[in-house]
VEXDREN-2710 file (C-alpha; in Angstrom, 1 decimal):
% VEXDREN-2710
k/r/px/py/pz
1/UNK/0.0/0.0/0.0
2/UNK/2.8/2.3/0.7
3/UNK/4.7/1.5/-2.3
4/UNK/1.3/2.4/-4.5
5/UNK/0.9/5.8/-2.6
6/UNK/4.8/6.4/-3.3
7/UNK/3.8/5.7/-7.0
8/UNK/0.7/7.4/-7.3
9/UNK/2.2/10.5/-5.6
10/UNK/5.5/10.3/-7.8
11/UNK/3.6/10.7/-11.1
12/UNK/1.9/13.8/-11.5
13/UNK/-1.5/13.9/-13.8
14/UNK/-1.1/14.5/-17.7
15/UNK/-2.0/18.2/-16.4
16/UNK/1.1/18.6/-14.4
17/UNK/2.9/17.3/-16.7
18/UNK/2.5/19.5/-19.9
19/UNK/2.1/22.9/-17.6
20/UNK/5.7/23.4/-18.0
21/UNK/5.2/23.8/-22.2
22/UNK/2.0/26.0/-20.5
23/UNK/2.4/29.2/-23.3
24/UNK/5.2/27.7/-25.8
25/UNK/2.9/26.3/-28.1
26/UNK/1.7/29.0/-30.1
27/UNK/5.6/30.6/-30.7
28/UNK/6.4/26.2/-31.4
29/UNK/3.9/25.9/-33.4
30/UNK/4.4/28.8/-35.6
31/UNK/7.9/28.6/-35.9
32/UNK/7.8/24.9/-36.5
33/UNK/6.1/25.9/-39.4
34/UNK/8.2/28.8/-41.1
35/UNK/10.8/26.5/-40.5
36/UNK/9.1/23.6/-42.8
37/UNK/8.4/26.5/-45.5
38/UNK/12.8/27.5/-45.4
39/UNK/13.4/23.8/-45.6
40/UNK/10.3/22.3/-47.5
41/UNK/12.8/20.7/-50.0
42/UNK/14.9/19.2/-47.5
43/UNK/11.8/17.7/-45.6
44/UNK/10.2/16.7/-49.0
45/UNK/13.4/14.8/-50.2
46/UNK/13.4/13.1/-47.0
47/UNK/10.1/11.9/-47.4
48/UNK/10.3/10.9/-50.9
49/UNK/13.3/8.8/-49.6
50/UNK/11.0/7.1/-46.9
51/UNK/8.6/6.1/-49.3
52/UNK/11.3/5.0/-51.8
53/UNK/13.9/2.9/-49.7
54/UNK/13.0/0.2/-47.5
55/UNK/15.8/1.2/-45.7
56/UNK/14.3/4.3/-44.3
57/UNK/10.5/3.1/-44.2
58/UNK/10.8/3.1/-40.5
59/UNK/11.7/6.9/-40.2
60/UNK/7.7/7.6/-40.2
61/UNK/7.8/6.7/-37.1
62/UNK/10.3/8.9/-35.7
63/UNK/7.5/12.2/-35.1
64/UNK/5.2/9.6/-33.4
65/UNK/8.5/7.9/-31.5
66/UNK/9.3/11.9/-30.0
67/UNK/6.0/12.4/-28.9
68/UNK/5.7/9.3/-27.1
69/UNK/9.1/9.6/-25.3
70/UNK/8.0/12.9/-24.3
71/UNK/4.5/12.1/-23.2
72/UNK/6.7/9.1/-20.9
73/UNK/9.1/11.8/-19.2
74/UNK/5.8/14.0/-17.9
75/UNK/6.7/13.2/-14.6
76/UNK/10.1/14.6/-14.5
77/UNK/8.8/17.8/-16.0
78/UNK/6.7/19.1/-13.1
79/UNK/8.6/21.7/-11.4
80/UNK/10.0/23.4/-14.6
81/UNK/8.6/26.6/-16.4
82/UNK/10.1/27.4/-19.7
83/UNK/12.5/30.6/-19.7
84/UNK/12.5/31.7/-23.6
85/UNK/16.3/32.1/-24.3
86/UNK/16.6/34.8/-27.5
87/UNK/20.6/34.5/-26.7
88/UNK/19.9/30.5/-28.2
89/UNK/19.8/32.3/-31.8
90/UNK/23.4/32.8/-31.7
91/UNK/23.7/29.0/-32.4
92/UNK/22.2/29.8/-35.6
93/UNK/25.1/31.5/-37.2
94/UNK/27.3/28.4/-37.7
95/UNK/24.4/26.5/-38.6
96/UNK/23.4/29.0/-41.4
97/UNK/27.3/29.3/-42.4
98/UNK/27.4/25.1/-42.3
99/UNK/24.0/25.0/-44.5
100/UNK/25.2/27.0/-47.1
101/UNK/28.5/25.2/-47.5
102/UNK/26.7/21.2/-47.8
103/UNK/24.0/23.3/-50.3
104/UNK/26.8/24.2/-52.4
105/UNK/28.6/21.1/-52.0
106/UNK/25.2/18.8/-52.7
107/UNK/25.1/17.2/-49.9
108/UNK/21.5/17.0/-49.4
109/UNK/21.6/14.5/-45.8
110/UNK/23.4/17.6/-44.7
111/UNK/21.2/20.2/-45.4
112/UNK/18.7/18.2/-43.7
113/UNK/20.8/17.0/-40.6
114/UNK/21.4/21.3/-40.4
115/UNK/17.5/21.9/-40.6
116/UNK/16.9/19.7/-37.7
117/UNK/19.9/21.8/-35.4
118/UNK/17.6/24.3/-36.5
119/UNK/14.6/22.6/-34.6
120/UNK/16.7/21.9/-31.8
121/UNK/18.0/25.8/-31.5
122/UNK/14.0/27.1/-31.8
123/UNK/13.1/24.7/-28.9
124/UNK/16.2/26.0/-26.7
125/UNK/14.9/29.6/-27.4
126/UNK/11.8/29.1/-26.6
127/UNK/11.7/26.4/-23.6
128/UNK/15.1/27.7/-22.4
129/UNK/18.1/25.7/-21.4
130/UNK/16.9/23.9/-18.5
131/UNK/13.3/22.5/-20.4
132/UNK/15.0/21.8/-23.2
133/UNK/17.8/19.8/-21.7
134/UNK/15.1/18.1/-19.5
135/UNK/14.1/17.0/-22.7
136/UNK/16.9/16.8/-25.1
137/UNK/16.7/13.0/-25.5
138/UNK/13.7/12.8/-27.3
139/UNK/14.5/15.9/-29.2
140/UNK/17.8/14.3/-30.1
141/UNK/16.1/11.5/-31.7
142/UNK/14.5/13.3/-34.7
143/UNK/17.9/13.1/-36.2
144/UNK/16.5/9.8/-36.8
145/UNK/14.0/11.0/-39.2
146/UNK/16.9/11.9/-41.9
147/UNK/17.7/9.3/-44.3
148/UNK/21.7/9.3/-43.5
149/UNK/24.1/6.7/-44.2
150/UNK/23.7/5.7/-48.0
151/UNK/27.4/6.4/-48.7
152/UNK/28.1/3.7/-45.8
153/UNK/27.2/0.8/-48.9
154/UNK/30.3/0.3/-50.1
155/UNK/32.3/0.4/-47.1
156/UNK/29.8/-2.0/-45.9
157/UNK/29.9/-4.1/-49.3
158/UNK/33.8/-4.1/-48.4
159/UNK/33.3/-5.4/-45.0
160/UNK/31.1/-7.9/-46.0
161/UNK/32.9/-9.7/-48.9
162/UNK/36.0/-9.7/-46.1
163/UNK/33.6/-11.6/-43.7
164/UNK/32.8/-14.4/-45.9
165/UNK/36.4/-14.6/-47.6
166/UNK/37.6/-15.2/-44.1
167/UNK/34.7/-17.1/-43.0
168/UNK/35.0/-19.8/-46.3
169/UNK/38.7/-19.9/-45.3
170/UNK/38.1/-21.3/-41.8
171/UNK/35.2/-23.5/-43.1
172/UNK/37.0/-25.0/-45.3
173/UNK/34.9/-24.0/-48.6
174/UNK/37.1/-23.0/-51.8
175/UNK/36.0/-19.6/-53.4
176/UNK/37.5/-17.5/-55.8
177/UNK/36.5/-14.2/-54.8
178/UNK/36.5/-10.8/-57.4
179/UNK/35.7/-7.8/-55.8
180/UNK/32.2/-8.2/-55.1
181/UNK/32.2/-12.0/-57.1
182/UNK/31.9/-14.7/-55.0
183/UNK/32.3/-18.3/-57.0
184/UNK/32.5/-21.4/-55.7
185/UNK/32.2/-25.1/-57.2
186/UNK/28.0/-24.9/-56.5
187/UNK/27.6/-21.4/-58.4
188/UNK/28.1/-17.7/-58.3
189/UNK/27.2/-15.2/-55.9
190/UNK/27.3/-11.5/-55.8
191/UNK/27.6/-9.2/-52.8
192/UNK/24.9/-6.7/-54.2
193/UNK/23.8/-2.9/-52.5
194/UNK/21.2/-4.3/-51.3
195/UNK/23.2/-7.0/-49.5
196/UNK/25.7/-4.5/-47.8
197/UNK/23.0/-4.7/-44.6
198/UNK/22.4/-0.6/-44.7
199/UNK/19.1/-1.7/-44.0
200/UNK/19.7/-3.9/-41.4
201/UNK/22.2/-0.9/-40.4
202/UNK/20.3/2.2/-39.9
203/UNK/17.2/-0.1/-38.6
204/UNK/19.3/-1.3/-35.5
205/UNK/20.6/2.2/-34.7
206/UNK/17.3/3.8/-34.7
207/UNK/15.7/0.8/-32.4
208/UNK/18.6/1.1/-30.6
209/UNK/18.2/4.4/-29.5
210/UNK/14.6/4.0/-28.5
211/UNK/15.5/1.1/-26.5
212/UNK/18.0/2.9/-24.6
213/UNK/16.4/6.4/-24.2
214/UNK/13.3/3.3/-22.7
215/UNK/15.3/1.3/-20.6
216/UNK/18.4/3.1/-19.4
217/UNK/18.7/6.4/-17.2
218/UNK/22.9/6.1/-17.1
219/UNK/24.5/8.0/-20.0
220/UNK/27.1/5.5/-19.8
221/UNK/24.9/2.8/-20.5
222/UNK/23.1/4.2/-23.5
223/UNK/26.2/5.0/-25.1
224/UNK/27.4/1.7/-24.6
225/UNK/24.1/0.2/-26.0
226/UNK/24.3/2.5/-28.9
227/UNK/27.6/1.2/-29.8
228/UNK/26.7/-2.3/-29.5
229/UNK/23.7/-1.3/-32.1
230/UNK/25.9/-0.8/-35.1
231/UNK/28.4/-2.9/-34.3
232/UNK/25.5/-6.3/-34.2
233/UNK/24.1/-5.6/-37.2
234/UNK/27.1/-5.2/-39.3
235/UNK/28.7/-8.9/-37.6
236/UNK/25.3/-10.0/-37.9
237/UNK/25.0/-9.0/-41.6
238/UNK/29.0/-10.8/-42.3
239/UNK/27.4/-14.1/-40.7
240/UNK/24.3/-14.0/-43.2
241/UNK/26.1/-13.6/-46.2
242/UNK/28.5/-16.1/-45.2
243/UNK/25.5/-18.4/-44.2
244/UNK/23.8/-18.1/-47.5
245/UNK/27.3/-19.2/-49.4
246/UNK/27.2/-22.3/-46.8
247/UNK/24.4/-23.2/-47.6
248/UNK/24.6/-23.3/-51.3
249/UNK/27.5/-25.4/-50.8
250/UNK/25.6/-27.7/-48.7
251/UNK/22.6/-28.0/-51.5
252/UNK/24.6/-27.9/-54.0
253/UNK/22.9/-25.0/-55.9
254/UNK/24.0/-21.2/-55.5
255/UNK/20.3/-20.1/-57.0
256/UNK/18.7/-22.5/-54.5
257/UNK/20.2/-20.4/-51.5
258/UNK/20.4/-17.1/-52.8
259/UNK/16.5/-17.6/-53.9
260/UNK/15.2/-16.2/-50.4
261/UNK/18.4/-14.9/-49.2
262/UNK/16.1/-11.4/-48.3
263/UNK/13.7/-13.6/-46.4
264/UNK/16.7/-15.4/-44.4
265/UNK/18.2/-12.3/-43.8
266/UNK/15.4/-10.6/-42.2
267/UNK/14.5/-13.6/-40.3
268/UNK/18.3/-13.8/-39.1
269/UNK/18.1/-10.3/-38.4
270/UNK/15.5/-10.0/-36.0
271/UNK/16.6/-13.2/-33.9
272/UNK/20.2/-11.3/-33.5
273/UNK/18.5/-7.9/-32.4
274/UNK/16.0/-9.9/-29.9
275/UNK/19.5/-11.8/-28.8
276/UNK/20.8/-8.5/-28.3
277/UNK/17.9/-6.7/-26.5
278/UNK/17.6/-9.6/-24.2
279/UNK/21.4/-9.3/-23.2
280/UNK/20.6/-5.4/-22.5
281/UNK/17.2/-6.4/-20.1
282/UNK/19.9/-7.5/-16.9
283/UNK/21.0/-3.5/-17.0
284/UNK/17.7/-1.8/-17.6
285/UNK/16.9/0.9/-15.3
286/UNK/13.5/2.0/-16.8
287/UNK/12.4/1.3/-13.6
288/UNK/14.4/4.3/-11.8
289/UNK/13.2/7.7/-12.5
290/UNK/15.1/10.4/-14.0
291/UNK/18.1/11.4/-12.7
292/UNK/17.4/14.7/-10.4
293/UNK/17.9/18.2/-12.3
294/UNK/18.3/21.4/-10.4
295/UNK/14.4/23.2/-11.4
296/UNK/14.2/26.2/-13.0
297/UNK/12.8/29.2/-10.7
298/UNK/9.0/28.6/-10.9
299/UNK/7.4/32.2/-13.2
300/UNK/4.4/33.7/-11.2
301/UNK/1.9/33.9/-13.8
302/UNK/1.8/33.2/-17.7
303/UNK/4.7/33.6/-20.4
304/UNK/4.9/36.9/-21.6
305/UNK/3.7/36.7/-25.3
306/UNK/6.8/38.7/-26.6
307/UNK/9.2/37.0/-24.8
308/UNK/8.4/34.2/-26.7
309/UNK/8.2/35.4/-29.8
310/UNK/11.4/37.2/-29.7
311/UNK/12.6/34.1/-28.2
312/UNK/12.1/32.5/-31.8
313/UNK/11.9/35.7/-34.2
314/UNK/15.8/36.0/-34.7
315/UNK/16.5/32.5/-35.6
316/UNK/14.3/32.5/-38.2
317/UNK/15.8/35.6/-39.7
318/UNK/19.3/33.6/-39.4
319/UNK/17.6/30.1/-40.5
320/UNK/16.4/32.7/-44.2
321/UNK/19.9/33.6/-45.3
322/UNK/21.1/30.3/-46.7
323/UNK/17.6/29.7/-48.6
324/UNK/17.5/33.0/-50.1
325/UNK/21.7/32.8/-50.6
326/UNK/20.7/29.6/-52.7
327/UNK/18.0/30.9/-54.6
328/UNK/20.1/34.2/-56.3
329/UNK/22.7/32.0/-57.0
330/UNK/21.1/29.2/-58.1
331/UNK/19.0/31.5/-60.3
332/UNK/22.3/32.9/-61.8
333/UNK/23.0/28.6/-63.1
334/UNK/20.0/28.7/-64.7
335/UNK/20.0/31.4/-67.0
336/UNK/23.5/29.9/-68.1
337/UNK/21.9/26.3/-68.9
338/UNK/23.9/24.9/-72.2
339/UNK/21.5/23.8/-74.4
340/UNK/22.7/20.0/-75.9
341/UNK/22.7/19.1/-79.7
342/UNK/22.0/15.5/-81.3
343/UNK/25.5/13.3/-81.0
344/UNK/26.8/12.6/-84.7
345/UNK/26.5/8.8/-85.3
346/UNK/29.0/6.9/-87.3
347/UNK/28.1/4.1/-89.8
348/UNK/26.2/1.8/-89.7
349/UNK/24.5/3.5/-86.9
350/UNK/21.9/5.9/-87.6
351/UNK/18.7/8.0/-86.2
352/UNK/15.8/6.4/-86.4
353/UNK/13.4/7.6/-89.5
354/UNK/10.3/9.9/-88.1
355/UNK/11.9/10.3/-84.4
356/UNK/12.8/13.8/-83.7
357/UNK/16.8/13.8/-82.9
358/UNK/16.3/16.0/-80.3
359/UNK/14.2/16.9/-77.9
360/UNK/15.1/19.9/-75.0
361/UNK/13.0/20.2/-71.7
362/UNK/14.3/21.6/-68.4
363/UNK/15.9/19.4/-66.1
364/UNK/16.7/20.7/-62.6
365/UNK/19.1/23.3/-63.5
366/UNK/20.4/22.7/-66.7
367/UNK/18.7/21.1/-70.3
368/UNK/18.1/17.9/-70.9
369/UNK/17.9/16.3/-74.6
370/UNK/17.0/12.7/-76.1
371/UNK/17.8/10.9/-79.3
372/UNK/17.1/7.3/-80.4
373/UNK/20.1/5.3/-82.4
374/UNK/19.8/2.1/-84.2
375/UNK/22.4/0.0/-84.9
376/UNK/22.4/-3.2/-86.8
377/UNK/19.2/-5.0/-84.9
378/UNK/19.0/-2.4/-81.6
379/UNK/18.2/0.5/-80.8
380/UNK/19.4/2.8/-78.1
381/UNK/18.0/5.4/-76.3
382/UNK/20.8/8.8/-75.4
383/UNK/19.5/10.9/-72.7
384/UNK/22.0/14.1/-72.2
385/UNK/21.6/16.4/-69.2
386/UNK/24.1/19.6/-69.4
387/UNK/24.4/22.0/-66.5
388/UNK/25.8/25.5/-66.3
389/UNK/29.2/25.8/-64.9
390/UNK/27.9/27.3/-62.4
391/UNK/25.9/24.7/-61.3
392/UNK/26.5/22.8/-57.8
393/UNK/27.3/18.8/-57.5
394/UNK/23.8/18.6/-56.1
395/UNK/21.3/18.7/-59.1
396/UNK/23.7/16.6/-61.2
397/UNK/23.6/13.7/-58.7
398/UNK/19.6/14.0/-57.9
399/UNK/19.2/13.6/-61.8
400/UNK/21.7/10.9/-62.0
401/UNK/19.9/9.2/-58.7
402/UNK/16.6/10.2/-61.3
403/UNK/18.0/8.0/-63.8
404/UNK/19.4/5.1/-62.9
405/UNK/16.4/4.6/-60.9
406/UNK/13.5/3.4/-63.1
407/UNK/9.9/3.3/-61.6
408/UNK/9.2/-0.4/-62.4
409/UNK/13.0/-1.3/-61.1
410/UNK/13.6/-2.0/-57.1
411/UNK/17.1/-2.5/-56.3
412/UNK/20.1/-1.8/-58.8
413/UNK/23.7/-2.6/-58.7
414/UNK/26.5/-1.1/-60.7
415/UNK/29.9/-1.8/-61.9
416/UNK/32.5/-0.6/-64.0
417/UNK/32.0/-1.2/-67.7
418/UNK/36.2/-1.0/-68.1
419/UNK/37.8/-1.5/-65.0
420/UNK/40.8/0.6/-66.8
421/UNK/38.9/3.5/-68.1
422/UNK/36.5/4.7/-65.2
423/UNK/34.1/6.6/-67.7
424/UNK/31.0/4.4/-68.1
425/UNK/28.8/2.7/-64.7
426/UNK/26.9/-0.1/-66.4
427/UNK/23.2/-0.2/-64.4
428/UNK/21.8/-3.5/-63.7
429/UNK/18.5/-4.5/-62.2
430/UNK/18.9/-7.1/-59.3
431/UNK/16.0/-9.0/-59.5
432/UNK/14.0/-7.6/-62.6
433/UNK/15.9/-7.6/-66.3
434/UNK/17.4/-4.4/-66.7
435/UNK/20.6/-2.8/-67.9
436/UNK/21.4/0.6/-69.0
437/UNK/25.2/2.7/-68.5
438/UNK/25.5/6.1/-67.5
439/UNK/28.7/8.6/-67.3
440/UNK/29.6/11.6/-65.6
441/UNK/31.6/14.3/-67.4
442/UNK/32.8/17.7/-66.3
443/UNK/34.7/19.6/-69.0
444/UNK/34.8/16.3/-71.2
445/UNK/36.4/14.2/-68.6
446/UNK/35.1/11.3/-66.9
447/UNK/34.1/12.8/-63.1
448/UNK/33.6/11.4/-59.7
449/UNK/32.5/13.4/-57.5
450/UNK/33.8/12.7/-54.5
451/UNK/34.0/15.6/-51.8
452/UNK/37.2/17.1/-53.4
453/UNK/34.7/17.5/-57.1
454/UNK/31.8/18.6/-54.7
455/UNK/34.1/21.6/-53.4
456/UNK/35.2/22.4/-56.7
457/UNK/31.7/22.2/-58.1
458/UNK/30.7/24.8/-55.0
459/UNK/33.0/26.6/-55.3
460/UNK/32.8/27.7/-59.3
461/UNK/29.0/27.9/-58.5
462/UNK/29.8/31.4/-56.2
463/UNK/33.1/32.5/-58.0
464/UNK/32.7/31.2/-61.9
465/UNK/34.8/30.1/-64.6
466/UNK/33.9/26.5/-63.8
467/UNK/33.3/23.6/-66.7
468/UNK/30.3/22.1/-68.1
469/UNK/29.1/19.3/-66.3
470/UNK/27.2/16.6/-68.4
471/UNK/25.3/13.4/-67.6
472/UNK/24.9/11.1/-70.7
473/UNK/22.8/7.6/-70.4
474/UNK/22.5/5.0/-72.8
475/UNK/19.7/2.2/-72.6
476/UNK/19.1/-0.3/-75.4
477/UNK/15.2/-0.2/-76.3
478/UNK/14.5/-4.0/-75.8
479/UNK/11.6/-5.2/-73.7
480/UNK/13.4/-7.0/-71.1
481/UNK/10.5/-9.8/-70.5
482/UNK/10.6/-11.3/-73.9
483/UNK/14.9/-11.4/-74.3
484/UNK/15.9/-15.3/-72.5
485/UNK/18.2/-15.3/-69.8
486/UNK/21.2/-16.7/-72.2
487/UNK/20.6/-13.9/-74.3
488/UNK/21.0/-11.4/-72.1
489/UNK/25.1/-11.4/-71.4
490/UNK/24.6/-10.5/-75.6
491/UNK/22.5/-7.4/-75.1
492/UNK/24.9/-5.9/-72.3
493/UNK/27.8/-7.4/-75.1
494/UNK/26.6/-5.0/-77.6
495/UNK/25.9/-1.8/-75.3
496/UNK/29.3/-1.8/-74.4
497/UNK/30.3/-2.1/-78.0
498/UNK/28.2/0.9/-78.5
499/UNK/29.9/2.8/-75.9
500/UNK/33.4/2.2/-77.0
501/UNK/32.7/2.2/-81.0
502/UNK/29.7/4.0/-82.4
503/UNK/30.1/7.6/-81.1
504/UNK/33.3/9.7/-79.9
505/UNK/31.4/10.8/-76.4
506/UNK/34.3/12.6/-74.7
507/UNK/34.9/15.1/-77.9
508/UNK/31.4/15.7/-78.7
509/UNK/30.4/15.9/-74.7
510/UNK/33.6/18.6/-74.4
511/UNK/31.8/20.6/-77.7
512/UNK/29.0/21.3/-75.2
513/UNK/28.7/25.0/-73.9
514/UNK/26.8/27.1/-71.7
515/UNK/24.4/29.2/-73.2
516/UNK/25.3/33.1/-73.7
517/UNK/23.2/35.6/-71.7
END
């Protein structure tokens, strides 16, 4: 009976609980908005990304995640009042500085990663330091909610194929392993993007952080757990792929194993993070409340109105500058779009009687133009996109994300088409038919932009004098459903003979030039 009145008088009613946000949530509110209008691109990529990866389906639950973890910390609110903190503003400098530079630099998760420090500085101002910190762990997790960690694949691609070569060798299996080729005497397999276990990656980290912001009070502790949630899934992942080989040594059929590898690998997956959440259950302390914070001095009567609102009102004028920065400059790339021609074909390729040769269209930045090409039996497609010089890395990758990314295609992989001459990425569908190349030229030469070409790129797109960057694709024009399976190593035979043979690409991609204002 005394433990239930200890309980009962510990927990405050929902009322107690929320009258320390008691006059924030108008200024919130309001600012949360503006905020979404400055960012709407950022926050509509990153839904488009949650729809389109499964990787990232879970980060609809992030919003509803926050607002729960908040509603469970109502007890340990009573005694605050929120102090609106204008001086928090000041935080937004950087954060405006650091925005513009990963704009210019296209690096969209950080434009989005910034918008979020942006939340996090309006809270500060408007709760104040002591509020906010009491509840900076559910605040911290909308990070969550942007789709980071895509440039992770290959390194985790990397770390994979070293798993299983190591893994075969103390088994006892013989492989002959190729980059991302794995052969043995049973078949073939192929350490694919969608193997790499990004998915079972950013998944484990997000859980992970819910369980410990649930179950542990010690900072210690959820850092610990936290670390232990990348590090499973990435082991976890090494053991599935190597698992999978096994097994198709063991049936004696690589197809027969790799038919449901994603159904194994999930299954595997979520007896590993159960493993691993049991393991954490001995050191919970979900049962002890929050560790004691120093109160702010209680506020006789309501908020202020203008306190709040100047609490919020300057770092919205900061969070403006590196939109409307953007917008004048990116204005200034698009009155400088080139405009591409036709490519001259050489014999016995030709255009294709009654199709217009070109066709120009705006394309996020820069022009876009298509032209169809037979030669002998097939067709191909040519799809150019030129930007001005002074356009920045990021519209060249979203189109090139555009475009190897085909609505009716799932999951893709890519490879060289030369491993000597880095110029053409040949596009294959991993479980539909599908195969297309695409190359990315800056001045006529092959690019990759990495972040020394994405600083370059940002850095011509403010100063000038920069070179034309151009995004060609090929595709033969073959319905994939009706070509056999043998055939198929012939199609991709004769789109790299296109590529090397039919049209000079690098001198008629450097003859491309921005147009003259």
């Amino acid at each position: 009976m005394t433990d239930q009145k200890q309980q009962t008088s510990y927990m405050p009613g929902l009322k107690d609980g929320w009258a320390a946000l008691r006059g924030t949530g108008p200024a919130l509110i309001l600012g949360l908005c503006l905020l979404g209008v400055l960012f709407h691109n950022e926050a509509t990529t990153a839904v488009y990304t949650w729809i389109d990866s499964t990787a990232y389906n879970h980060c609809f639950l992030v919003i509803p995640i926050v607002a729960y973890l908040i509603w469970d910390r109502r007890a340990g609110l009573r005694g605050y009042t929120a102090q609106p903190l204008p001086a928090a503003a000041l935080a937004g400098l950087p954060l405006a500085i650091l925005w513009i530079a990963v704009e210019r630099m296209g690096i969209m998760e950080g434009r989005q990663l910034v918008a979020v420090g942006f939340l996090q500085v309006l809270f500060l101002g408007v709760l104040g330091w002591r509020l906010w910190w009491a509840v900076s762990g559910p605040l911290m997790y909308l990070f969550f909610a942007v789709p980071f960690g895509e440039f992770l694949t290959p390194v985790l691609q990397d770390i994979t194929t070293v798993f299983v070569r190591h893994g075969l060798d103390i088994v006892g299996i013989k492989a002959y392993i190729d980059g991302y080729v794995i052969e043995i005497p049973e078949g073939t397999f192929f350490i694919a993007q969608a193997c790499a276990g990004l998915r079972f990656l950013i998944a484990a980290i997000a859980f992970g952080g819910l369980y410990a912001l649930l179950m542990y009070r010690s900072p210690v502790r959820r850092v610990v757990f936290m670390v232990i949630s990348v590090v499973v899934p990435i082991v976890a992942n090494g053991f599935r792929a190597l698992g999978i080989v096994s097994l198709g040594h063991i049936l004696g059929s690589a197809e027969a194993a790799a038919a449901d590898h994603i159904i194994y690998g999930w299954i595997f997956f979520s007896f590993v993070i159960l493993l691993l959440l049991l393991c954490g259950l001995p050191f919970r302390e979900d049962h002890l409340p929050e560790p004691a914070r120093a109160a702010a001095a209680p506020v006789s009567g309501p908020l202020p109105r203008m306190a709040v609102v100047w609490a919020g009102a300057p770092l919205l004028l900061i969070a403006l500058i590196g939109p409307a920065a953007a917008t004048f400059m990116n204005q200034s790339a698009e009155d400088s779009a080139p405009r591409p021609a036709a490519f001259t074909v050489e014999s016995p390729c030709r255009s294709e009687p009654g199709t217009p040769p070109v066709r120009l269209r705006a394309s996020r930045g820069g022009r876009s133009a298509d032209q169809r090409v037979t030669c002998d039996y097939l067709s191909f497609d040519i799809h150019v996109a030129a930007f001005s010089p002074r356009s920045t890395a990021g519209p060249v990758l979203a189109e090139r994300r555009r475009l190897i990314h085909p609505p009716d295609i799932e999951e893709i992989d890519e490879r060289w088409l030369d491993d000597t001459a880095h110029d053409w990425r040949v596009i294959t569908g991993t479980e539909q038919p599908f195969v297309m190349a695409i190359g990315v030229w800056i001045g006529g030469e092959p690019a990759r932009l990495g972040l020394k070409g994405r600083a370059h790129m940002a850095w011509t797109s403010i100063a000038g004098g920069g070179p034309v960057p151009v995004i060609v694709t090929v595709s033969p024009v073959i319905d994939w459903t009706k070509v056999p399976r043998a055939a198929r190593p012939q199609v991709e035979a004769a789109l790299a003979e296109f590529l090397r043979e039919r049209i000079q690409f690098p001198a008629q991609i450097q003859a491309i030039r921005p147009n003259a204002r």
